[in-house]
N, C-alpha and C positions, 0 to 999 in steps of 0.2 A: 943497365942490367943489374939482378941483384945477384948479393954474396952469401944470402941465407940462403940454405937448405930449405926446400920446397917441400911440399906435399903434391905430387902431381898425379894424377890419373889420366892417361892415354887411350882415349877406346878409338881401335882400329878397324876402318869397312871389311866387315864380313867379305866382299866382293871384290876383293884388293889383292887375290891370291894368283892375276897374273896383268900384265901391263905395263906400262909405263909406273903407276903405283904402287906396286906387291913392294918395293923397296924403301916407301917412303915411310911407312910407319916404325918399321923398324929403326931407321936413319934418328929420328925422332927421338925414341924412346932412351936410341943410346948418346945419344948426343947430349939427352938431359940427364941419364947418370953421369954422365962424365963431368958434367959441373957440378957434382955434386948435390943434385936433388932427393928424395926418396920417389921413384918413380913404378906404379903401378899400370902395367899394362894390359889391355882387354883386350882378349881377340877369341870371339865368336865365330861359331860356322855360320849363324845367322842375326838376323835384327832384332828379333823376338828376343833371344837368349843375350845380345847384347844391352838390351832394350834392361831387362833385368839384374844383371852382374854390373850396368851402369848404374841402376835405383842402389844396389846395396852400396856401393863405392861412393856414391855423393852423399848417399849418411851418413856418412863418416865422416864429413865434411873436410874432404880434403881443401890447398890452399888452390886449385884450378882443376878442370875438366878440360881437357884439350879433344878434339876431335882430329880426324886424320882420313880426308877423304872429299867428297863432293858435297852438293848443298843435301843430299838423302842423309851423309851424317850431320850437318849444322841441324837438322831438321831434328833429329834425336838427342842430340847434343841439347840445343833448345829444350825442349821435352824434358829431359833429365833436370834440366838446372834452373827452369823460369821461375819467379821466383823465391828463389835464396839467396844466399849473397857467395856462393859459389862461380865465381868468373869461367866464360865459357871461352877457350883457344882456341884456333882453326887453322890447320896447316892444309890449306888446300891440293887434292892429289884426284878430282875428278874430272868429269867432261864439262859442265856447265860451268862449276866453281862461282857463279851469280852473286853469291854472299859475300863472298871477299870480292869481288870486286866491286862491290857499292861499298865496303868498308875499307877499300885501297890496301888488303893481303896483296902480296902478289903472286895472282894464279898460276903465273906459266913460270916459276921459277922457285923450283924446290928450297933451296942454301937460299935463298934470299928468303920466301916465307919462314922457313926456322929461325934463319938469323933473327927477324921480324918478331917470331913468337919470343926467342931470349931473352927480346931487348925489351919487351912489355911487361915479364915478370916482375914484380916487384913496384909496377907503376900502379898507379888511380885507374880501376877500371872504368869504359866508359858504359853507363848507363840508355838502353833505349828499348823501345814499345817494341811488343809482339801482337801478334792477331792470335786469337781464339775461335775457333774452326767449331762449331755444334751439329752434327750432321747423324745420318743415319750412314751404319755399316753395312758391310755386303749382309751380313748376319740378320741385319734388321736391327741392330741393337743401336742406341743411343750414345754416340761417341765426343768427347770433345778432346780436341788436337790444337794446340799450338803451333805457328809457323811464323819465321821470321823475317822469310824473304816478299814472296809473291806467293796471293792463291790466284789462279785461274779458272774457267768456266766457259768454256766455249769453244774456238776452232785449235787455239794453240794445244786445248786438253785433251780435245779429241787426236791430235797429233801426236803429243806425248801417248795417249793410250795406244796408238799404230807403232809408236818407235818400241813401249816396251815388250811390244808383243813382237818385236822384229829379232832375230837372233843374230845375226849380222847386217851390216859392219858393226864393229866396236866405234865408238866415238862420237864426236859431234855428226858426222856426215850420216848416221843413221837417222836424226832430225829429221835433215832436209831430208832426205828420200823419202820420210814417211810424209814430211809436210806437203811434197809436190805428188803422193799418191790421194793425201787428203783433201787435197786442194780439185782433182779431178769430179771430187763426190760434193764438192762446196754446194751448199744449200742456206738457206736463212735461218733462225735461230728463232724461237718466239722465246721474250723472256716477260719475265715478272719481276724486278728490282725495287726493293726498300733502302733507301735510303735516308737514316737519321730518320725515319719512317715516311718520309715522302714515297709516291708509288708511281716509279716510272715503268709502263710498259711500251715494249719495242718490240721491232724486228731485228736482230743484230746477228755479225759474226763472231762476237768473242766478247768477255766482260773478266777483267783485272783486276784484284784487291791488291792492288803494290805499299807496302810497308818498306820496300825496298825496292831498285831501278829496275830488274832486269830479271830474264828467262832464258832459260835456251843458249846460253851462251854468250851473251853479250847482246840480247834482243832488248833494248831501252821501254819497255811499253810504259812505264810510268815515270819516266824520268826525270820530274822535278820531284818525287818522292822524298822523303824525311824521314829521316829513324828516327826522332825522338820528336818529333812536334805533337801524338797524341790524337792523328789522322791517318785513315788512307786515302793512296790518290786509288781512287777506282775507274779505271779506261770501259769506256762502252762503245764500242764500234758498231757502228751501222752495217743492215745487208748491204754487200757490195756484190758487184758481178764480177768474176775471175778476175777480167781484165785491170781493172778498178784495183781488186787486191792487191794483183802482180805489181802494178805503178806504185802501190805506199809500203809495199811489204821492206822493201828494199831502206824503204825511213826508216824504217823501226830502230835500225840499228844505231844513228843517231840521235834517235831519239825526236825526230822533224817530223812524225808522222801526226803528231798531237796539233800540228795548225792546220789540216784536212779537215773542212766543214762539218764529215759524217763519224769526226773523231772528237768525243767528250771526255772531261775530266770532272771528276765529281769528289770535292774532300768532303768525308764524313767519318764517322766514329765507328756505328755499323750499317752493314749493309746485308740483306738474306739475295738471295740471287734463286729463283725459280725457272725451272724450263725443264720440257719433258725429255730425257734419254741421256742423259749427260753427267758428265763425272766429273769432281773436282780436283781439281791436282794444286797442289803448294811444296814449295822447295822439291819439286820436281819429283816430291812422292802421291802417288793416288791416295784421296784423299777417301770419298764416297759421291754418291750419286746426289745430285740435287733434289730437293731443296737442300741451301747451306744457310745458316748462319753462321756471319762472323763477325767478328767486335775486335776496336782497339782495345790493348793491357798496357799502360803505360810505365814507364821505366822499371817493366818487369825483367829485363835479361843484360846481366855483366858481362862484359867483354873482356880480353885481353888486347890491346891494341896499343900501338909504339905512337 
């Protein structure tokens, strides 16, 4: 841990105002004046407006950006800081938490994440690749988005679009409910895949840009994934029939679904992903509709990490 006086910036989820969370960013903030840091904290009623009072704050080049939230803030957090040499922190206080846990934060244990975040200040940050997201917005307008975990495109997004539209429950279990509402409508996927400009077209249930292991909670889809090798593992799933699904869904979470014959892994740099009605989702934020391109950024994002 270090003895100097820091320059820290804290920006705290807009959506953190009840839960298990509403008390971690706070926890946070004071815990780092109290060592003696200069600590700036951000708290938005929205993303938008945090999205902004975060752009003024990292001009100033503080000595971190710490994040305080699930992978929708890593996701901004990102965004704010790729690259500069502004190190990015992540005290995880979401549902999924996905990022920290392919970076070994620990998700489910607040005083052990801070302590975590303390003990990193003052170290060598670790360096590793983001993806670059090129797509069209709802607006129609020409967007590029950085993401540092997972982008998806298929059944899992279509599920995420059912959960965000769900208003209860709070938590993980709004997932599954929506997954096993999506799963009744399971249909086949026609896609159009470039890769490193190869053209594979399929029938498929879902297609993964993982830069990082995992979705949804601990859902392994690309789990021999690498942050810093300068690849993604991209998963292409074959149409499956329900039943098929139900049998391999249950791998997912160790990550064993990837030796199922109608399950590929494909390393390349970039990949555009085509199919008609479909939306991309990455670090579990919507992203736009397809067509996407996306591309590796290599050791574009500083970490805090012990």
């Amino acid at each position: 841990m270090t003895t100097k006086s820091l320059s820290l910036v804290v920006a705290i989820n807009p959506t953190a105002s009840f839960g298990k969370g509403r008390d971690v960013g706070p926890a946070v903030v004071q815990t780092l004046r109290a060592l003696g840091h200069e600590v700036t904290s951000l708290q938005e009623p929205d993303f938008d407006q945090l999205m902004e009072s975060g752009r003024r704050a990292v001009a100033a080049k503080p000595d971190a950006l710490i994040v305080v939230g699930g992978d929708g803030m890593v996701n901004l957090g990102t965004n704010l800081v790729v690259g500069t040499k502004v190190p990015l922190g992540i005290v995880p206080s979401g549902t999924g938490n996905d990022m920290a846990r392919g970076l070994g934060i620990p998700f489910d244990n607040t005083e052990a994440a801070i302590r975590a975040l303390i003990d990193s200040l003052g170290k060598p940050a670790r360096v590793i690749d983001v993806g670059l997201a090129s797509y069209l917005n709802d607006e129609g307008v020409a967007t590029r988005r950085y993401f540092a975990c997972v982008l998806s495109a298929g059944f899992d997004a279509i599920v995420n679009e059912r959960a965000n539209q769900m208003r209860r429950p709070r938590g993980a279990s709004r997932y599954l409910i929506a997954l096993g509402l999506e799963l009744a409508r399971l249909k086949p996927i026609n896609y159009r895949i470039e890769l490193d400009g190869e053209v594979l077209e399929t029938t498929g249930a879902l297609v993964s840009v993982g830069n990082n292991v995992s979705i949804g909670g601990g859902m392994k889809v690309t789990p021999d994934a690498i942050l810093d090798d300068g690849l993604f593992d991209v998963l292409v799933v074959q149409s499956l029939p329900r039943l098929s699904f139900l049998r391999i869904f249950p791998r997912v979470f160790k990550g064993t679904h990837v030796t199922d014959h109608r399950v590929t892994i494909h390393r390349v740099k970039r990949v555009s992903i085509h199919a008609d009605g479909l939306v991309a989702y990455a670090d579990g934020e919507r992203f736009g509709a397809l067509p996407i391109d996306v591309e590796v950024v290599p050791n574009a994002l500083r970490l805090l990490l012990t």
